[in-house]
C-alpha positions as CSV (number, residue, x, y, z in Angstrom):
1,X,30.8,-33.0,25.8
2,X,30.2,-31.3,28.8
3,X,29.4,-32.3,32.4
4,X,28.8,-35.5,30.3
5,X,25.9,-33.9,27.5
6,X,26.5,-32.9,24.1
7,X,27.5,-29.1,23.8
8,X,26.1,-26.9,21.4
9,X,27.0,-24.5,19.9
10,X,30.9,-24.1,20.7
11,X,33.5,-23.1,18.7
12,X,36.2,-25.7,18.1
13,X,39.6,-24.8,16.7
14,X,42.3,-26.9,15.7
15,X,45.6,-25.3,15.6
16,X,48.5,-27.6,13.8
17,X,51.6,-28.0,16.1
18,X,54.7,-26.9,14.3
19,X,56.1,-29.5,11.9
20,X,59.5,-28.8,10.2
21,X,58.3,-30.9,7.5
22,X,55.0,-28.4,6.2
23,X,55.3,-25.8,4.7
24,X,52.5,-23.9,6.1
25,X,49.7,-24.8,8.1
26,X,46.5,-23.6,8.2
27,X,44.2,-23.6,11.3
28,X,40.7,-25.5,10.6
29,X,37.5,-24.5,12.7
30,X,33.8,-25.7,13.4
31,X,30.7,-25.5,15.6
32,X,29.4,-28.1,17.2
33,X,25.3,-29.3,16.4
34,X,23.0,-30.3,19.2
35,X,24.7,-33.7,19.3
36,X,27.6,-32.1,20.5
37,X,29.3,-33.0,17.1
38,X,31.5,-30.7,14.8
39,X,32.8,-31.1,11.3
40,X,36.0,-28.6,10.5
41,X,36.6,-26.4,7.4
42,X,40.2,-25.0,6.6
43,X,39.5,-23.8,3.2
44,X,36.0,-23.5,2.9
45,X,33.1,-24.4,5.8
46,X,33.2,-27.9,6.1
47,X,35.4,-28.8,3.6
48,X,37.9,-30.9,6.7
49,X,41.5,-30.8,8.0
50,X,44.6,-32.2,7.3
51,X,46.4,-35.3,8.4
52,X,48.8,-33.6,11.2
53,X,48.3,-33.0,15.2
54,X,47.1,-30.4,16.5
55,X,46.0,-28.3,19.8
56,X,42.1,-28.5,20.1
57,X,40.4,-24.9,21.6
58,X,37.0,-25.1,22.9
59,X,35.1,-22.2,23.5
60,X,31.5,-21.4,24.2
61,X,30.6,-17.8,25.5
62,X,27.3,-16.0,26.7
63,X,26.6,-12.8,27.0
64,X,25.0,-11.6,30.4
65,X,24.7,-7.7,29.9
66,X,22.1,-6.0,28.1
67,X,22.9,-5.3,25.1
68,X,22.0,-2.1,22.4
69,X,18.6,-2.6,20.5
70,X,20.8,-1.9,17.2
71,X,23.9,-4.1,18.6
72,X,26.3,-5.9,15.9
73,X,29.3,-7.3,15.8
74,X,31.3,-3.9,14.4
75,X,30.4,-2.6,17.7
76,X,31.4,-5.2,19.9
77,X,35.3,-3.1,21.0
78,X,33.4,0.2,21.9
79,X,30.7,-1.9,23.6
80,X,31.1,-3.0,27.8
81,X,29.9,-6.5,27.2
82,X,29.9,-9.0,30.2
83,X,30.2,-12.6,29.5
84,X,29.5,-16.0,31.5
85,X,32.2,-18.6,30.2
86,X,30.3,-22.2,29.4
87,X,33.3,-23.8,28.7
88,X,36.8,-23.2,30.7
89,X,38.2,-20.5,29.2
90,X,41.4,-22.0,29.8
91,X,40.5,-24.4,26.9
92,X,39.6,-21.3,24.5
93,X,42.6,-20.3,23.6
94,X,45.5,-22.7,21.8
95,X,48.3,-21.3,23.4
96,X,46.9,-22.6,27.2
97,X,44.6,-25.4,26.3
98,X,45.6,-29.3,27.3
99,X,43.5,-30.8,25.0
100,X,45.6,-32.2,21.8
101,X,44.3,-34.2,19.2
102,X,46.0,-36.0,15.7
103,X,43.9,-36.6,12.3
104,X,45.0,-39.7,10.0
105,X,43.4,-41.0,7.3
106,X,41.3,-43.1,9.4
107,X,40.0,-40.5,11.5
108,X,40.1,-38.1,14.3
109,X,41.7,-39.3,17.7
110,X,40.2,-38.5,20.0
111,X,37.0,-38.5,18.8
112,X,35.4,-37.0,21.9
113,X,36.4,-34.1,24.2
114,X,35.0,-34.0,27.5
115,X,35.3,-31.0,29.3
116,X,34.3,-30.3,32.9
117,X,32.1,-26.9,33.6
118,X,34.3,-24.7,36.5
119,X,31.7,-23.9,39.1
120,X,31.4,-20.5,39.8
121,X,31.5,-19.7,36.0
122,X,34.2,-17.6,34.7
123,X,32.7,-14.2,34.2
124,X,34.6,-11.8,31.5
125,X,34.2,-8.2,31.0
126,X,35.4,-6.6,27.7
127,X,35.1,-2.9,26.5
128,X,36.3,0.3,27.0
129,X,35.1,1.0,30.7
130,X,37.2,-2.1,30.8
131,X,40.3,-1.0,29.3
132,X,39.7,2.5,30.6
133,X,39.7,0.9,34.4
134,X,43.0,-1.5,33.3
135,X,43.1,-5.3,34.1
């Protein structure tokens, strides 16, 4: 949630924490619906995660510059593209996020992530006026 409403449309990402025991772990990822709920795919889409604990990113972006008529995603590094953060974009990335989160075989826990909008929104600028101009 955020602010207390179901988000839409974020991208969740649950990154195992290190375990001497496994082999190798694979990150699992999913979107979440209008009811602010999310079902994860490692494999394949929503095929689920392992049992294991993991850091939780949350991330939902918007673009707030025009973009080109014939824009796509190939384009987006030689692009300047201005975004308006949703979510904290502390919690985007699994490295900085607080938010942890274990799956057993009886479930997720937790089951819910509330998140908290930061007020003026986190504006990001990507692209190469923006590497050209340096941080």
């Amino acid at each position: 949630t955020l602010d207390g409403e179901p988000l839409e449309g974020a991208i969740i990402g649950f990154q195992p924490v290190a375990d001497p025991n496994q082999k190798f772990q694979r990150p699992s990822t999913g979107i979440t619906d209008a009811s602010g709920k999310f079902v994860l795919g490692t494999y394949d889409k929503a095929d689920g995660a392992p049992v294991g604990k993991f850091k939780v990113a949350i991330q939902k972006r918007e673009v707030t510059s025009k973009l080109p008529a014939d824009f796509n995603s190939e384009m987006a590094a030689d692009t300047n593209i201005t975004y308006k953060w949703i979510t904290p974009k502390l919690m985007s990335d699994p490295e900085s996020t607080p938010l942890t989160a274990e799956i057993t075989r009886s479930g997720l826990e937790p089951s819910t992530f509330a998140l908290e909008a930061v007020n003026p929104p986190e504006i990001e600028k990507t692209g190469p006026q923006v590497r050209l101009n340096g941080p």
